[in-house]
C-alpha positions as CSV (number, residue, x, y, z in Angstrom):
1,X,-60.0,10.2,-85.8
2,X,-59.8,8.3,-82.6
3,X,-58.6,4.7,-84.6
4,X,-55.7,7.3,-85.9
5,X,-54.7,8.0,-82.8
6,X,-54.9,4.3,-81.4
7,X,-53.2,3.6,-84.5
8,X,-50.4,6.0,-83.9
9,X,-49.8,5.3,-80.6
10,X,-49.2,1.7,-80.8
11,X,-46.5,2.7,-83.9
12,X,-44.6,5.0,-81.2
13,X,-44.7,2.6,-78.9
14,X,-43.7,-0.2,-81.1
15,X,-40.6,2.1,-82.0
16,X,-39.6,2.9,-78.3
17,X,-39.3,-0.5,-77.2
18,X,-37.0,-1.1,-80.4
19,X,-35.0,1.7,-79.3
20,X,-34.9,1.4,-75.6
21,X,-34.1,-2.5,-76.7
22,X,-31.5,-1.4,-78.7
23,X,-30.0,0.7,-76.0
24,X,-30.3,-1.8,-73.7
25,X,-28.1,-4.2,-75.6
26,X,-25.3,-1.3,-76.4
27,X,-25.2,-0.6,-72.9
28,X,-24.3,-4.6,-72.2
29,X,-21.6,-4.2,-74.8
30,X,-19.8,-1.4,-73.3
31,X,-20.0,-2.8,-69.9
32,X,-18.5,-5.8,-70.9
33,X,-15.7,-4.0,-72.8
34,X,-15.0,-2.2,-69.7
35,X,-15.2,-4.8,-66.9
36,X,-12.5,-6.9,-69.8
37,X,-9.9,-4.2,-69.1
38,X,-10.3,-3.9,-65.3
39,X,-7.1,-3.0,-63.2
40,X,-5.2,-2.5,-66.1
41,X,-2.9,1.0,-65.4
42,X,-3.9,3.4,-68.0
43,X,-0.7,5.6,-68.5
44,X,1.7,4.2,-67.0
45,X,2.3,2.0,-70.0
46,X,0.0,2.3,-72.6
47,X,-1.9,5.8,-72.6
48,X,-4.9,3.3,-72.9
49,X,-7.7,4.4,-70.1
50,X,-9.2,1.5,-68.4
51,X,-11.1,0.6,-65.2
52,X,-10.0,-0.2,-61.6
53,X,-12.1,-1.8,-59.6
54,X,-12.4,-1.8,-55.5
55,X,-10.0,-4.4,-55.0
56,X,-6.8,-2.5,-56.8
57,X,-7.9,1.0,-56.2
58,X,-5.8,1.6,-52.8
59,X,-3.0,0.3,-54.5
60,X,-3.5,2.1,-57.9
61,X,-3.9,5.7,-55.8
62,X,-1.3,5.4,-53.0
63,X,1.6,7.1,-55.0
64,X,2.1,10.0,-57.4
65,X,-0.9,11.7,-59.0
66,X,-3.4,10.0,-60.6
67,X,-6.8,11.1,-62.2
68,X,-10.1,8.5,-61.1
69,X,-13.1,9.1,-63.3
70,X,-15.8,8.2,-61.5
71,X,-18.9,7.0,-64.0
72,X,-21.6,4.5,-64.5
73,X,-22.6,2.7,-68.4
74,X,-26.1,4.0,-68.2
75,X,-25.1,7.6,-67.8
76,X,-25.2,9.7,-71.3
77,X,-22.7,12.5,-69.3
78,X,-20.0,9.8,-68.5
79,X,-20.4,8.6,-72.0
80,X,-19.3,12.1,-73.1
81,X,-16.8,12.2,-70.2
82,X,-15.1,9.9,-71.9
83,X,-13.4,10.6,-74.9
84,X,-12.1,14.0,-73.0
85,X,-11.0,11.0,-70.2
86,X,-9.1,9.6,-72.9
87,X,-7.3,12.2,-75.0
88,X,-6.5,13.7,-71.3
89,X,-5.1,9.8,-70.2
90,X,-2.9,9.8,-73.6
91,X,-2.1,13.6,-72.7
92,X,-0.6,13.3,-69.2
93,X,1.1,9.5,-70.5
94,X,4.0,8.8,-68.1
95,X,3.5,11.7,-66.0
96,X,-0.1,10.5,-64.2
97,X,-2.2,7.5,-64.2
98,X,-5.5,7.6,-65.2
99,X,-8.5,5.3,-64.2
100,X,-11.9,4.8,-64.4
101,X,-13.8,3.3,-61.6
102,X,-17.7,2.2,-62.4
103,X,-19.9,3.3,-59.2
104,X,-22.4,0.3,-59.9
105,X,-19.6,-2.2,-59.7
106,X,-17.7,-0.5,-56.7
107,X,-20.5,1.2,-54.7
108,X,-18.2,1.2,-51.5
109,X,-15.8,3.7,-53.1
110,X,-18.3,5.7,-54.5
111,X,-19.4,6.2,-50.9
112,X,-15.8,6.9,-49.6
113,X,-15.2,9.8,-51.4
114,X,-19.1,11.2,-51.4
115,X,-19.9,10.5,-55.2
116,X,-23.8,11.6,-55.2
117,X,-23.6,12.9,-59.1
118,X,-21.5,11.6,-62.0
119,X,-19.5,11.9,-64.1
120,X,-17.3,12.7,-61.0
121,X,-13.1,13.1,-61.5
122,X,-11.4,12.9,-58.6
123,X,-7.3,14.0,-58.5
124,X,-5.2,12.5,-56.5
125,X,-1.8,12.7,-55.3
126,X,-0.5,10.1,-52.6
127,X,-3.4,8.7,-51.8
128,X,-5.0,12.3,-50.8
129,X,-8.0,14.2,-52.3
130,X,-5.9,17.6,-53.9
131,X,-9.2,18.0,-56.3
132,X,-12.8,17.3,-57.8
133,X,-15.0,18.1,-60.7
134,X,-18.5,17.1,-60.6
135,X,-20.3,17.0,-63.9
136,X,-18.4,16.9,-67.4
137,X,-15.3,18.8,-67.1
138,X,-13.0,20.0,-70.1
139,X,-9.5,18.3,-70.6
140,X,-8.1,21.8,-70.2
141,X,-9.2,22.0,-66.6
142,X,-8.6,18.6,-65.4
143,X,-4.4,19.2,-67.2
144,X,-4.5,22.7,-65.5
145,X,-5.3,20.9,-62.3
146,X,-3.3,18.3,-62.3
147,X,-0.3,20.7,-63.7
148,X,-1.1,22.7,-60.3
149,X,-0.4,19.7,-58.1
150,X,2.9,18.3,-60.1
151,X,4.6,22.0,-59.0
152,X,3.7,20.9,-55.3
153,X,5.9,18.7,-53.4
């Protein structure tokens, strides 16, 4: 009974390390898609949703509205953040920009605005705060918000 159990326990543990390894080397892969695309606009000319990075995000956030996604590679909520980032990016296409901004990377802007939980979407319009969802957050809401603050001049 007890070489079982030895037994079985080296199996599970020989199958986490594949998996964690595995993750581990996913995780690499989407970080480097992501840091490929940085300060690209993503609406303003392709409906494509890249990242910004500290050194572009003043300049990317000064004027109109425009929809920061704050998120990190290792977090499983940003990862499903995501796709609702993107359909909402190809969504709002001409009307707002839409960015992504890795916390890791850009820790100082993280503190700026107060990020303590991610995924975090920040709205803004002129370089003001008008709105934030903290946690994942439906495409519906973040339209209906951003809607809200196109009326407003």
């Amino acid at each position: 009974m007890i070489i079982v159990i030895v037994l079985f326990t080296s199996v599970l543990s020989v199958i986490n390390i594949s998996c964690t390894s595995h993750a581990s080397n996913h995780e690499e892969t989407a970080s480097e898609a992501f840091s490929k695309n940085t300060d690209k606009p993503l609406l303003e000319n392709t409906g494509e949703v890249v990242t910004i990075t500290e050194s572009a995000f003043d300049d990317k956030i000064k004027s109109g509205i425009v929809i920061v996604d704050f998120f990190a590679t290792w977090c499983k909520p940003c990862k499903m953040q995501t796709p609702i980032i993107e359909e909402t990016g190809k969504e709002l296409s001409g009307k707002s920009s839409v960015y992504k901004l890795d916390i890791d990377k850009n820790p100082s802007i993280a503190n700026r605005y107060s990020v303590q939980s991610i995924p975090t979407i920040i709205i803004f319009k002129d370089g003001k705060v008008v709105s934030q969802f903290v946690g994942l957050t439906e495409k519906e809401d973040i339209l209906s918000e951003v809607e809200k603050f196109s009326k407003s001049k």
